[in-house]
C-alpha positions, 0 to 999 in steps of 0.5 A, spaced: 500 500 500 503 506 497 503 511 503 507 516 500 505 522 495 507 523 487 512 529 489 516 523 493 517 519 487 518 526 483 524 528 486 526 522 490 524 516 485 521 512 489 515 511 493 513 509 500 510 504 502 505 499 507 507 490 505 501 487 504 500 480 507 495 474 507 498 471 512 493 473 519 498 474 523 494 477 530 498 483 532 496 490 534 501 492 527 496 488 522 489 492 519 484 486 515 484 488 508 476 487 507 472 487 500 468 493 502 474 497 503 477 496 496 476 498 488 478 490 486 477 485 491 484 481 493 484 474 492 485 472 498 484 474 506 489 480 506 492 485 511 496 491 511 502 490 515 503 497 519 510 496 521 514 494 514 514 500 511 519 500 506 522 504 499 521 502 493 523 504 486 517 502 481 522 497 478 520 493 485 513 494 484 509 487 483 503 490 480 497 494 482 492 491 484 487 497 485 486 502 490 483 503 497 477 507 497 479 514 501 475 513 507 478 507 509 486 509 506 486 514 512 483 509 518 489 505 516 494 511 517 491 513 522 492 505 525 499 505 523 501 512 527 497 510 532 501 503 533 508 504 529 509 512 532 
């Protein structure tokens, strides 16, 4: 899940960004990733892991799946700040 904006990859090159995972690991740093949240429903259970945050150059990038509709993109911030800072 890309969480920088398009000026970081502008300058920089690269964009930030949250892994997602099918793996239901119970931690306080996980958020379920729910049909209802996104554009284009995931194959599989999935969930966005707060605490691996990681640069990546588009070259990295597996491929976009679709994007996470506003309401629920700012819950999952609001979860990472509160978790990982």
């Amino acid at each position: 899940m890309v969480i920088s904006n398009k000026d970081v990859h502008d300058i920089e090159g690269i964009f930030y960004a949250l892994m997602i995972s099918s793996k239901p690991l119970p931690d306080e740093f996980s958020y379920e990733l729910k049909s209802e949240m996104l554009s284009k429903p995931m194959n599989k259970e999935s969930f966005v892991k707060c605490q691996l945050i990681q640069a990546y150059t588009e070259d990295e990038l597996i491929r976009k799946h679709g994007f996470i509709k506003q309401k629920y993109f700012d819950e999952i911030l609001r979860h990472l700040i509160q978790t990982v800072f």
